[in-house]
MIKE-205465 format. One record per residue: residue in three letters; x, y, z of N, C-alpha, C in turn. Coordinates in steps of 0.05 Angstrom, whole numbers, plus 5000, padded with zeros to 4 digits. Atoms other than C-alpha are relative to their C-alpha. Example, Ala and Ser with C-alpha at 12.3 -4.5 7.8 and 13.67 -1.06 7.14 Angstrom:
MIKE-205465
ALA501849765000524649105156501850245000
SER498449764999527349795143498550225014
end
This chain:
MIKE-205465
UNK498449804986483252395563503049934998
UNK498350095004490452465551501249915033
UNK499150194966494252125619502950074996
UNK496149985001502652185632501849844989
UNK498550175025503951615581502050074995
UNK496149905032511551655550498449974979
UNK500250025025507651545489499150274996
UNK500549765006505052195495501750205001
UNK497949815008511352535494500550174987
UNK500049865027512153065435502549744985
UNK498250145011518352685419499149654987
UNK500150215009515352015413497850014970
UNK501949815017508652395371501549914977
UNK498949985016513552635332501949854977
UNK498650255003517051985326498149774979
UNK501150225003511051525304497850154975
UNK501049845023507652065263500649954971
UNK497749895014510251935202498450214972
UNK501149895039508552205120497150055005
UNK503350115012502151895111498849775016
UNK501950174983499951425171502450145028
UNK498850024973502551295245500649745003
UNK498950295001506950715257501949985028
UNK498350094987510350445315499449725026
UNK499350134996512249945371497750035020
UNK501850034982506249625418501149905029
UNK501149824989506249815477501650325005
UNK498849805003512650205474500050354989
UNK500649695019511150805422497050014997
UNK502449955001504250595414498549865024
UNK501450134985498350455464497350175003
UNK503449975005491050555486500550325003
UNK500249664995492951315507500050124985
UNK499549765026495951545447497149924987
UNK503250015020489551215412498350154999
UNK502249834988485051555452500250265005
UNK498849775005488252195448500350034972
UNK500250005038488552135376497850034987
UNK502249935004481752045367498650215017
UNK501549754990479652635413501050184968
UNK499549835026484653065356500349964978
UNK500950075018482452685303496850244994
UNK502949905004475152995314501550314998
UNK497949724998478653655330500750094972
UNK498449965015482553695273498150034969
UNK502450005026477653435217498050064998
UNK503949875000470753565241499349864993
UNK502650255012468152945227497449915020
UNK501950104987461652795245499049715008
UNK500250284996461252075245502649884987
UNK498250204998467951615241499449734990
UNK499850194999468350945217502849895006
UNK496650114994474350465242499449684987
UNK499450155011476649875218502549815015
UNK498250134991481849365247501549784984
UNK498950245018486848805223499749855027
UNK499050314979489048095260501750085016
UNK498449934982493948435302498550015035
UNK500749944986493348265374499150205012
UNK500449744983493148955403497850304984
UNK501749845015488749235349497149955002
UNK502749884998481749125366499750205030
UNK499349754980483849545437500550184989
UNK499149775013487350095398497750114991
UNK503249995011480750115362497850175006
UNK501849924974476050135418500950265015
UNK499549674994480750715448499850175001
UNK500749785010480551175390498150015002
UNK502649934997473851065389497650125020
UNK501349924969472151215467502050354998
UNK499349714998476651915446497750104984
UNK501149945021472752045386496749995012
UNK503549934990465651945418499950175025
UNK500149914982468652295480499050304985
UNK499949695020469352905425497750024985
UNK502150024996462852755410498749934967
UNK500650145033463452415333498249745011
UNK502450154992458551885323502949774980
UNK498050285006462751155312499449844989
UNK502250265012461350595258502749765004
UNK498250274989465349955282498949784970
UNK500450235015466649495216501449835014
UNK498650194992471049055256502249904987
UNK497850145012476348505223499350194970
UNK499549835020478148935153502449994993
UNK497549875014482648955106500450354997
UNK499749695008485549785089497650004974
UNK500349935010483349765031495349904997
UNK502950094986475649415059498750405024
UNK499849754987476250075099499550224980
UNK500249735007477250555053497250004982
UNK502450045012471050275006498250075024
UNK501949964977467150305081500250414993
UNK499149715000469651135081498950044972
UNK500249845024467751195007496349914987
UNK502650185007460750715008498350155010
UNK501449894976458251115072499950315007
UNK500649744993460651745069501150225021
UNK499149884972465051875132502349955000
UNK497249964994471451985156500549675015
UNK499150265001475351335161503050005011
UNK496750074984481051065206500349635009
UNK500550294997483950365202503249955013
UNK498650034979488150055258501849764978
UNK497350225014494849705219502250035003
UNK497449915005501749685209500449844983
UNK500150075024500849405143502149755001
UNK498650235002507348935129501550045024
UNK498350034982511249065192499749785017
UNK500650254981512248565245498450025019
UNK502749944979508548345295500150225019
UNK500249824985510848815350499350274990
UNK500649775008508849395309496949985002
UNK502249905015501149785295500450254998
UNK499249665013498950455268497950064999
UNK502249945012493350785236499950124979
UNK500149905020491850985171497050175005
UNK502249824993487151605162499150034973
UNK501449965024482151805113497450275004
UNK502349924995477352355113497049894980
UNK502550125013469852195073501549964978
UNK499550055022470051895009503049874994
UNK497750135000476651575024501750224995
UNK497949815002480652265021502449955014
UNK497149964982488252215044500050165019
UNK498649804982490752465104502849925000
UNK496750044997498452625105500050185014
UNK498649764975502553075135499150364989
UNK501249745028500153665080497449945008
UNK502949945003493253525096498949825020
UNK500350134971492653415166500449865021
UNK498550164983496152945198502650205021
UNK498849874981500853385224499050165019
UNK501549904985495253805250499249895029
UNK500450194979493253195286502650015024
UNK497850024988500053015313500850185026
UNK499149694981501053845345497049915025
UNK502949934979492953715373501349775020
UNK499350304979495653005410502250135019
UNK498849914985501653375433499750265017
UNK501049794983497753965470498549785019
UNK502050124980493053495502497650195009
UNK502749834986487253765544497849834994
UNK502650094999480553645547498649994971
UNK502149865031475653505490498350164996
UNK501349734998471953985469496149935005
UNK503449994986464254105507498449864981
UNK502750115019459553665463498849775012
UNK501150374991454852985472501249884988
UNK499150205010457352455475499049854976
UNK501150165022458252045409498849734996
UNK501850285004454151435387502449664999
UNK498050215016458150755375498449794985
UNK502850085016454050275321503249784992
UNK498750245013457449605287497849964967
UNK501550115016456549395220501549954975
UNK498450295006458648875172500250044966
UNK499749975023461049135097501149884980
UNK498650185021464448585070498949914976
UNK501050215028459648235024499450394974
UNK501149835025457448964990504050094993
UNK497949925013465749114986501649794980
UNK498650255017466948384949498950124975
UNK500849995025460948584902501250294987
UNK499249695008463749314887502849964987
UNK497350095018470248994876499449864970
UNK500950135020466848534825499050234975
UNK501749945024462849034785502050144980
UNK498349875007469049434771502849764983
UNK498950135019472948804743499149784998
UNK501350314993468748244736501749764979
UNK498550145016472047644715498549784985
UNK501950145022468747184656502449874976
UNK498150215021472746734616501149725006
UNK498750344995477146064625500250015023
UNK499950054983476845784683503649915012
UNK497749904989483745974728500749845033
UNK499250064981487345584779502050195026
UNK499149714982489546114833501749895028
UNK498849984980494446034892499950245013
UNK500149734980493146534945501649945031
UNK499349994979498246625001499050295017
UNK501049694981494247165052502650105018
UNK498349924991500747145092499450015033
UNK501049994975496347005155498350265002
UNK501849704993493347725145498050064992
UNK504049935008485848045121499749864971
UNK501650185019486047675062499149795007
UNK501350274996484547105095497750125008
UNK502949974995478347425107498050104978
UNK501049895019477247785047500149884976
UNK499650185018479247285003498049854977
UNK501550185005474346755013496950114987
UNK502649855000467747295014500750014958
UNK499549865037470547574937499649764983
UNK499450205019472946944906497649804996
UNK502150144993466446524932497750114977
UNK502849715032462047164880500749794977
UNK499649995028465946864823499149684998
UNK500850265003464046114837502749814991
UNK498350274998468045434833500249934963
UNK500749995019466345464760502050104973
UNK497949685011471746114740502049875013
UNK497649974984476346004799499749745017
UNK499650194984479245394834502650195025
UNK498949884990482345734899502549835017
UNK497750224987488645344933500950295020
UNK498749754976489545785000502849955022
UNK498249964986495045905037500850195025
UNK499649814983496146105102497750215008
UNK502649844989488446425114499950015028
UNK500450144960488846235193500850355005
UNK498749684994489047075215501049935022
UNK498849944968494347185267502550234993
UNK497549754996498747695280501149945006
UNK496450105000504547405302502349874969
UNK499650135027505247175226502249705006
UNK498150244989507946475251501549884969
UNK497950165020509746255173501750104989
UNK498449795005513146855145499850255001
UNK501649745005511847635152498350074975
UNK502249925015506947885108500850344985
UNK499149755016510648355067502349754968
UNK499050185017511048024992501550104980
UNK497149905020516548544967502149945008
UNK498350165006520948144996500849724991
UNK499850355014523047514959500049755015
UNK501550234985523447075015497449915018
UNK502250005002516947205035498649934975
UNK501450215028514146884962500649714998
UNK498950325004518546234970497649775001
UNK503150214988511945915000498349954971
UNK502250055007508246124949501049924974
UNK499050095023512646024889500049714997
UNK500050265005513745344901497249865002
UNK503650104989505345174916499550034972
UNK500250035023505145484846500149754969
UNK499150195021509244964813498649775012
UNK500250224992507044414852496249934994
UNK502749985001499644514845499050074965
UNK500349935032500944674762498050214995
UNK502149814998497045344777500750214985
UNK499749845024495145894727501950325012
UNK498449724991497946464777500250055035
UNK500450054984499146564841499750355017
UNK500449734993497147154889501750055033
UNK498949904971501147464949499150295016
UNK501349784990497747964992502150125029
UNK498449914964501348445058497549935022
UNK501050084980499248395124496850104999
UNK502849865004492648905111499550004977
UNK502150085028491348675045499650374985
UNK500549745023491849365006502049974973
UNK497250085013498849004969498649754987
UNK500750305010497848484916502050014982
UNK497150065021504648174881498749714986
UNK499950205015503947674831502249794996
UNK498050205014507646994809498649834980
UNK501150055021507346684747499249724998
UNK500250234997505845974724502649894993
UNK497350115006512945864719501349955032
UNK498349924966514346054802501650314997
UNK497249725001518346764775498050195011
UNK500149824981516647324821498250234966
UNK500349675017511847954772500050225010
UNK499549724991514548604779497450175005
UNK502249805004509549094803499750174982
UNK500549765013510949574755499049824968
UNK501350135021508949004695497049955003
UNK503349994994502348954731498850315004
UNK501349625005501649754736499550024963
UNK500149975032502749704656497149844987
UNK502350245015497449074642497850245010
UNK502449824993492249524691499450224975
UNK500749705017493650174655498649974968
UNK500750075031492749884583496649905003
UNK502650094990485949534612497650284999
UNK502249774987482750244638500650224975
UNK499949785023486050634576497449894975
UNK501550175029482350084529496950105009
UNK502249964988475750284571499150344989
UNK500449635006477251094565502350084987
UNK498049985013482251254514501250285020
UNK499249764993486751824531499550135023
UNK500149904979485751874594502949995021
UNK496449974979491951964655499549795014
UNK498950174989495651514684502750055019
UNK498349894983499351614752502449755002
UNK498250214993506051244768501750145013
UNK497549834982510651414823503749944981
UNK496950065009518751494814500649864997
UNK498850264985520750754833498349884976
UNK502250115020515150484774502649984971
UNK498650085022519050194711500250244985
UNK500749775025520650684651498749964984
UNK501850055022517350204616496150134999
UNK503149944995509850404650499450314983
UNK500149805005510151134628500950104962
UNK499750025019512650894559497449894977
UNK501850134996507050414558497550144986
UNK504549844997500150954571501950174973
UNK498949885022505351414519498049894966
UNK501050145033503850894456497149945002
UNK503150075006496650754478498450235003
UNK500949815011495251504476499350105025
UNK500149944968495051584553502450215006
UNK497949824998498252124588501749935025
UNK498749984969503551924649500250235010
UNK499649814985504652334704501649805030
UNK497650084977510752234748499150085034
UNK500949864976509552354827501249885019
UNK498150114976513052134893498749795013
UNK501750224987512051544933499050015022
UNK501449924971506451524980497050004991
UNK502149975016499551424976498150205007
UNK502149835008496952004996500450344981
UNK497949945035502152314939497649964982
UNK500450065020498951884892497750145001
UNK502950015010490952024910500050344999
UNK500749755004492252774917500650074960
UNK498949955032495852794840497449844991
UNK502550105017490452304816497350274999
UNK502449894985484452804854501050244971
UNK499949845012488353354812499849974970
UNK499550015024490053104749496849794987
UNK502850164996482952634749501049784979
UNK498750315001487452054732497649675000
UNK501450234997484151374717501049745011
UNK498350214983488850924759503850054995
UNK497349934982496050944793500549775012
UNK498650264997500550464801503750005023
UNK498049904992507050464849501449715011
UNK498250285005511949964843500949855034
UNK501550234988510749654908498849935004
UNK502450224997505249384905497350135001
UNK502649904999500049884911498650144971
UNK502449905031493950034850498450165015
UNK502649684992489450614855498050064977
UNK501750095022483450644821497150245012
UNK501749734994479351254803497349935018
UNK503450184992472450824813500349905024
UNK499650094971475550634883500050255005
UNK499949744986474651324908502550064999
UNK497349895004482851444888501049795016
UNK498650134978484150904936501549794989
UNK497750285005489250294931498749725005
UNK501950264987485649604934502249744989
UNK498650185010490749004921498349814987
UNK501250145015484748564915499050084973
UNK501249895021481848994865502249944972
UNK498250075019488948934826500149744997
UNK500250225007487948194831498949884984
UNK503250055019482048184796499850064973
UNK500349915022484048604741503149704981
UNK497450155014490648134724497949694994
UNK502850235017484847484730498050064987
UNK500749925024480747894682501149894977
UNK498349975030486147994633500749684993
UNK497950195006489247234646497349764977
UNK502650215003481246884636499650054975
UNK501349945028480347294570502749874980
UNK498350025016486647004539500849644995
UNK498250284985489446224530502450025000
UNK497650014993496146404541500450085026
UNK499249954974500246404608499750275007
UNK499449734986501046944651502450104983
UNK497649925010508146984631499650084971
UNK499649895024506647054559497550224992
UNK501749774991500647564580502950224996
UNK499049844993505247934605502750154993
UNK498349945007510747964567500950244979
UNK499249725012510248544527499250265023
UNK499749774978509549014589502049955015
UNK497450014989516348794610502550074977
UNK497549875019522349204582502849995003
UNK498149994982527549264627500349805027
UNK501050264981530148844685500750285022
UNK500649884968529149194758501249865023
UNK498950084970532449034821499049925014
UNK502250014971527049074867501950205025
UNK497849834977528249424930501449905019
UNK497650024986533549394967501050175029
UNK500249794980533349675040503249955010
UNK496249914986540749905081498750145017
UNK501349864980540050025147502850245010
UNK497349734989544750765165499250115008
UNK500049844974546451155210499250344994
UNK500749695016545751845163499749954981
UNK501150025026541251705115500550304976
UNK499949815015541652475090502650044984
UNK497349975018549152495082500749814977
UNK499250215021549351865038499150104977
UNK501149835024544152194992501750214992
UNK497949705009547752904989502849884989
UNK497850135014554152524974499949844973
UNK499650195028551152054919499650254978
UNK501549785012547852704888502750194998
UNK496949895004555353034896500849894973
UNK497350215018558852464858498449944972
UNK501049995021553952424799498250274990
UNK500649694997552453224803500750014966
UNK499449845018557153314739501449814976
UNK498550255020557452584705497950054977
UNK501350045014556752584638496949824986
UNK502850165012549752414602497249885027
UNK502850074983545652444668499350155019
UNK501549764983541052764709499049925031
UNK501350064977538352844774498050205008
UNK502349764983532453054817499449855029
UNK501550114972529653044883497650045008
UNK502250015005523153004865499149835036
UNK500750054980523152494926502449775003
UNK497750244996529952194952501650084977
UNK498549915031534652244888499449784983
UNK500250315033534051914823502650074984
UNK497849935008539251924787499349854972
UNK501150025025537451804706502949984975
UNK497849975022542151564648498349854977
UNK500850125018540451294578498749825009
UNK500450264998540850584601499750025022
UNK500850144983539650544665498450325017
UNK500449854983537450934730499049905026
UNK501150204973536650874808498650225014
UNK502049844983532851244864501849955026
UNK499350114972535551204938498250295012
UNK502349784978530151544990500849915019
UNK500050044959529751545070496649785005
UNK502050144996524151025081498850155021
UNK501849884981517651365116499449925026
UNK501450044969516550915173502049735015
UNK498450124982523150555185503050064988
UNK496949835003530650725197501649914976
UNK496950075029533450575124499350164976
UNK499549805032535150775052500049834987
UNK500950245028531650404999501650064975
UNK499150055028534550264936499149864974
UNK501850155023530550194872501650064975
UNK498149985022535050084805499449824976
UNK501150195027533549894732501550134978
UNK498049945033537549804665498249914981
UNK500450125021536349614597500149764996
UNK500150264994538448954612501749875026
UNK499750104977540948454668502350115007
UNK496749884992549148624664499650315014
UNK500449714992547349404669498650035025
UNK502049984974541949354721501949925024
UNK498450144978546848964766502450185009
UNK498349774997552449404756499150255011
UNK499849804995549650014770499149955036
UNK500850124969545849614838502349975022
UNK497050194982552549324861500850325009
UNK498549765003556450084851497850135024
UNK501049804987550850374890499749915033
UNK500350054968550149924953502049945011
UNK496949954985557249944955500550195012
UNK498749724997557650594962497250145035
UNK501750054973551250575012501149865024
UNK498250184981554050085059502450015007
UNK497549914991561350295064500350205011
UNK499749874982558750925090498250005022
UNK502350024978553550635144501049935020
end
């Protein structure tokens, strides 16, 4: 039942709602009311007959949980409780079972944040296009749920069949691979050990880092697109003479790579190795990559007879364009893989698996794996926190409106496109800044055009 919570505000709703999940501050923006009000117009909204949920290490997330789930059986859905879960352990539960799927995260934010990610059966997206906002208007009417019996609540434990499902889809067989895994304190430390344990001591020698789950992330946050978040693991790399090392976010749906050198791999070089992998399987088939994804990825599926398809960032962007275009994997240059045979869903481990595929079948490093899917050098992103995110855009989109030899769109945020180089600046979905993603032909160019642009960002914030 909804109660006189501030979280239930319209304004705050409206506030924590965002794109493609719900994100905000515990107990402040989020708490057991909105949960439980969420899952009354969750049932409402979708019609689902049976729910499954899912949770991370975050203190306040097996309550949030329990909440939705006392709305959701109030509304008279029937409840399957997998418990500790990674997202992307979740969305395989939603695509193994058959039911509408909601998993309690706030992915890489800090500790004081959670959220929820939604899914109807078969791991379908919910955004703001396809339901979520529906939800959002049902939470801000409130009322009663609607006349039915009460729903069932059931527990049950899908980990070992989502390690092997991960396995059958890239199983790894070749040289035996020394692996650094920093979980970051988050569900990979739980999901880690179940997967890697399939492949035996035999394939994989595992050197863990940071498995202990807690939500307070006491060694570093758990978001490994930023670079000082890898320091840990870069240096474990060298010091341990290991073939690659793996960095996962806080809910484990994100997997970044480092090499056996310690250098940071771009996501969009591991969207390229994937795509060439699943084209070599099914020729000519599509290949999704958001805006922010190298030029090289889309150049890449081009020469191996694959078709790209451009699309905005977001993943329930990517799985509706995949759903349409019946895409065989999608790649988005932070960190998230999508994979048709995953029900369209994003699995980081799953992208882990395919890069220790490719590294076991080869004797050369990672680095020289991978070096023909690197073209250009990339920035990475670059967040600025302002005060009018829109006017900065409309102004950059002014000032390169009518410069020779380049183009623009606002496909999502602006891009702005020249021979040699090109950048992006968007409104980040679920916190107050303006990312900056920029890539040249080579290092001087890339830098230059980075520098020019977060000058011009930052002098008006």
């Amino acid at each position: 039942m909804p109660t006189s919570s501030s979280t239930l505000d319209p304004a705050n709703i409206n506030a924590i709602f965002k794109a493609y999940d719900v994100r905000g501050t515990v107990p402040d923006q989020f708490d057991e009311d909105l949960a439980r009000a969420t899952g009354i117009a969750f049932v409402e909204v979708i019609g689902a007959p049976t729910i499954v949920i899912g949770h991370d290490m975050r203190p306040s997330s097996p309550d949030l949980a329990g909440a939705f789930a006392a709305g959701a059986t109030q509304a008279g859905a029937d409840v399957i409780m997998i418990g500790l879960a990674s997202t992307d352990q979740l969305y395989f539960a939603s695509g193994h079972l058959g039911h509408a799927g909601v998993m309690f995260t706030a992915s890489h934010n800090p500790a004081q944040y959670n959220g929820m990610k939604m899914c109807r059966a078969g791991a379908q997206p919910i955004g703001t296009d396809t339901g979520l906002a529906d939800i959002a208007a049902a939470v801000s009417r409130g009322g009663q749920p609607p006349t039915a019996a009460v729903g069932s609540v059931s527990q049950q434990d899908v980990l070992e069949a989502y390690a092997a499902h991960l396995l059958s889809l890239a199983p790894v067989a070749g040289r035996k691979l020394k692996v650094v895994i920093d979980a970051g304190n988050g569900m990979a430390g739980l999901t880690a050990p179940t997967v890697f344990e399939r492949l035996g001591s035999d394939l994989i020698e595992v050197v863990p880092m940071y498995f202990e789950l807690d939500g307070t992330f006491p060694n570093h946050e758990a978001n490994p697109i930023e670079p000082a978040n890898l320091v840990d693991l870069q240096k474990r790399v060298l010091a341990e003479g290991a073939d690659i090392g793996l960095a996962f976010d806080g809910d484990a749906d994100r997997c970044f790579l480092v090499d056996e050198r310690g250098e940071a791999v771009s996501p969009s070089t591991l969207t390229g190795l994937i795509a060439a992998r699943e084209l070599a399987k099914e020729p000519g088939s599509t290949i999704i990559h958001n805006l922010i994804t190298s030029r090289a990825v889309p150049e890449l599926v081009t020469e191996l007879g694959g078709t790209p398809v451009r699309t905005r960032v977001g993943h329930s962007y990517i799985k509706a364009t995949m759903a349409e275009t019946g895409a065989i994997f999608g790649g988005e240059h932070s960190g998230h893989f999508y994979f048709r045979d995953f029900w369209k869903a994003d699995s980081g481990m799953l992208a882990a698996l395919h890069a220790l595929a490719a590294l076991s079948e080869t004797d050369q490093p990672l680095s020289g794996l991978l070096a023909a899917y690197e073209r250009y050098v990339v920035s990475g992103e670059i967040n600025s926190s302002v005060a009018d995110q829109a006017s900065i855009v409309d102004g950059l989109e002014k000032q390169f409106d009518d410069a020779e030899g380049v183009t623009t769109d606002r496909l999502d945020g602006l891009t702005v496109s020249h021979v040699d180089w090109w950048f992006n600046v968007r409104p980040s979905n679920t916190e107050p800044l303006l990312r900056l993603n920029a890539e040249g032909r080579d290092r001087a160019t890339m830098q230059r055009v980075r520098d020019e642009i977060l000058t011009i960002i930052r002098s008006a914030s």
